[in-house]
N, C-alpha and C positions, 0 to 999 in steps of 0.2 A: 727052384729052376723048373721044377716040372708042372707047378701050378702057372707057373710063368708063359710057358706052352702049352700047358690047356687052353686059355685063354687065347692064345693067338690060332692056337689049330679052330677053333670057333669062331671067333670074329674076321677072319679071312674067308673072303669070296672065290668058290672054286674057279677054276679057268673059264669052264663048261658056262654057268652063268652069267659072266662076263656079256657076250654079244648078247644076250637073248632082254628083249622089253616086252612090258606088260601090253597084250593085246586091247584091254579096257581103257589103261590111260591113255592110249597113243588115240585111240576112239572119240577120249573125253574131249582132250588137245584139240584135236585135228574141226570139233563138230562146232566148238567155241570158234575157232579162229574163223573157220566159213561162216559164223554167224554176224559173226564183226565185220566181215568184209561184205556180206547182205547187206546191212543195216549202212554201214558209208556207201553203198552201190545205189541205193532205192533211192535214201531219206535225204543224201546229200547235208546231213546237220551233224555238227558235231554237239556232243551232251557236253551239260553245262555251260554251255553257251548261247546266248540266244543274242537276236538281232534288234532291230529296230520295236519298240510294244506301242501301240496307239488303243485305248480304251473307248468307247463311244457307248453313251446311254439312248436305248430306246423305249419308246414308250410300253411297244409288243416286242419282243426276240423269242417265240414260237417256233418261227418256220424257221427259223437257222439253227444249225447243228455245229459241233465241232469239226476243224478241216475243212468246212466250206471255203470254196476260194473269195478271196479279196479282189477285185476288179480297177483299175483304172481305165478307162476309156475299152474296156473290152478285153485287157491285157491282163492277165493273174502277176500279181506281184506281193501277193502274199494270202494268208489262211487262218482261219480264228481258232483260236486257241481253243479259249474258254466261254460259259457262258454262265454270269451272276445273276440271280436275282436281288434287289436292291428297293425294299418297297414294293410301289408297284410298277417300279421300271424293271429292265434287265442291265444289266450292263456285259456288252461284247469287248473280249478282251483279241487282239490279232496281233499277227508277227507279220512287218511289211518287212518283204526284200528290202537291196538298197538298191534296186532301180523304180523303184516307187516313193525317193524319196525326193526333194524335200517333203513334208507334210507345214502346213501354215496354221494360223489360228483362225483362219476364216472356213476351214475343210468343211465339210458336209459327208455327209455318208447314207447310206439308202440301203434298204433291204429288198433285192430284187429278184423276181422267178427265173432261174435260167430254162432255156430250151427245153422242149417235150422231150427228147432223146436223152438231156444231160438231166432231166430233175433236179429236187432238191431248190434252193436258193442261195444266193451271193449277196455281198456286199459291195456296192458301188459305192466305190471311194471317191471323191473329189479332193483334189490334195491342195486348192486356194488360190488365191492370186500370190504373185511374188512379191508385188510389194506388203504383204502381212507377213506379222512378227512367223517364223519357221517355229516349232513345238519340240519340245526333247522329247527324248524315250522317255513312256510311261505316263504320255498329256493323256487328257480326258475328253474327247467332245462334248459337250452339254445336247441336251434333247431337243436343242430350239435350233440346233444344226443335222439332225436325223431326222428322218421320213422310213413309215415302213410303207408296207406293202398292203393295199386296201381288201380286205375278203369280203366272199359273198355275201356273209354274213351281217357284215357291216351296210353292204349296200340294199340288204332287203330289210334293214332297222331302220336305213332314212326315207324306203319308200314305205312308210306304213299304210294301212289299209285306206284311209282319206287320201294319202298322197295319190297313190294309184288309181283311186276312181276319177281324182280330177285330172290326172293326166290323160285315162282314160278318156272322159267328156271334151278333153279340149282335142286329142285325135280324130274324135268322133266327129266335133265342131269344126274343127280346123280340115278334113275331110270333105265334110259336105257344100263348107264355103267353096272348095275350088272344083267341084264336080257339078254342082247345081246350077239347071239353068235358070237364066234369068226372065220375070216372067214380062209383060210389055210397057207398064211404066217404068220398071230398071231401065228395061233396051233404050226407051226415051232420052233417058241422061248421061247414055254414054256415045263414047266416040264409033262414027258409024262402022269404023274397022273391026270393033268387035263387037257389035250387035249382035246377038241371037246365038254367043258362044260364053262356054262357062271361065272361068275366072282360068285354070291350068291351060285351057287355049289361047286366052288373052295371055298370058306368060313366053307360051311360047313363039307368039307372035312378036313381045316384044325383045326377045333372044334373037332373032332374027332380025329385026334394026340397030341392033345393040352395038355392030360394029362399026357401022358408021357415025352415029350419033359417039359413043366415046373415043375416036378418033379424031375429030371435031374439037372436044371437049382437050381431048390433051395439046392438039397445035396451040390452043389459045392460053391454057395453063402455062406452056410453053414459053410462051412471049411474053408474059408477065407484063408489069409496070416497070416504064422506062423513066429513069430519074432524067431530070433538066437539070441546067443548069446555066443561069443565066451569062452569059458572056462578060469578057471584065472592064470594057468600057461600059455597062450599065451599071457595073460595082463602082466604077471611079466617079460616075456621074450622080451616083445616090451620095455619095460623101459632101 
């Protein structure tokens, strides 16, 4: 009996203890729960769940980053997950809302700069025509439906140094044709309106008749050819 009572004089909770909680866990509780209520407030996603997946291969995926927006017509309707590389392509993996949906088999998709203010770049989606078969979650675009985005770099590889000087020479050429006067056998063989002026004055002399003469031009386009058609006593008389 009296081991019986020790036992219970020990494993019972004084009164005094009763109301009193642990300052730490109530801390721990309380910092969890305002994190969960952050994370459904910001992200609007529930885990474990995801939405719509569209994959698309491109040649380059450099300049896109994860969370880049997805764009239809200017509109965010979703954000890129992930990004693989695959060979020497990439492959962008994205989560489209569902107001960016149907997606078709004909989509395209594009890697494009957004604004100086917003940096970074986006994904311009094209979501297809309607009459193409619609894609489930998890389709892939092939490469021969993506475009990226051209760099400078690129464009000073296809102007190599010969490109450049004959662009250069034809500037040059194409310059001096419409500045240079003409000397007195040219003036000979032209119309006497622009005698003794260089070729960009003859131009704009003829901007200056240009209204009236395709005026002219469109009444007559206008009136086309007018079909006949012979009357039906000459059909009854040819029988």
């Amino acid at each position: 009996m009296s081991r019986l009572r020790w036992w219970r004089r020990h494993d019972e909770i004084p009164v005094s203890e009763l109301g009193r909680t642990n300052p730490v866990r109530f801390a721990v509780v309380l910092l969890v729960l305002l994190a969960i209520a952050l994370y459904f407030g910001f992200t609007k996603h529930i885990p474990f769940k995801h939405g719509y997946r569209l994959n698309a291969v491109f040649a380059s995926a450099v300049n896109i980053k994860g969370k880049s927006p997805v764009r239809i017509a200017g509109v965010n309707v979703g954000k890129v997950t992930s990004i693989k590389r695959h060979g020497d392509t990439g492959v962008v993996s994205m989560e489209i809302e569902s107001r960016g949906l149907p997606i078709h088999s004909d989509a395209t998709a594009k890697i494009r700069p957004r604004i100086f203010l917003e940096g970074n770049w986006f994904v311009d989606l094209q979501p297809g025509s309607a009459s193409a078969p619609t894609l489930s979650s998890g389709a892939t675009l092939p490469i021969t439906q993506t475009a990226d985005p051209v760099q400078l770099d690129q464009v000073l590889d296809a102007l190599n140094t010969d490109t450049r000087a004959n662009l250069q020479n034809f500037l040059i050429g194409y310059g001096d044709g419409l500045t240079r006067k003409p000397n007195a056998a040219e003036d000979l063989e032209q119309d006497p309106d622009v005698r003794g002026i260089n070729a960009a004055q003859a131009i704009n002399k003829a901007y200056a008749r240009g209204p009236s003469s395709l005026r002219g031009s469109a009444v007559i386009n206008s009136a086309g050819p007018k079909r006949t058609t012979s009357p039906s006593w000459s059909r009854r008389s040819a029988k």
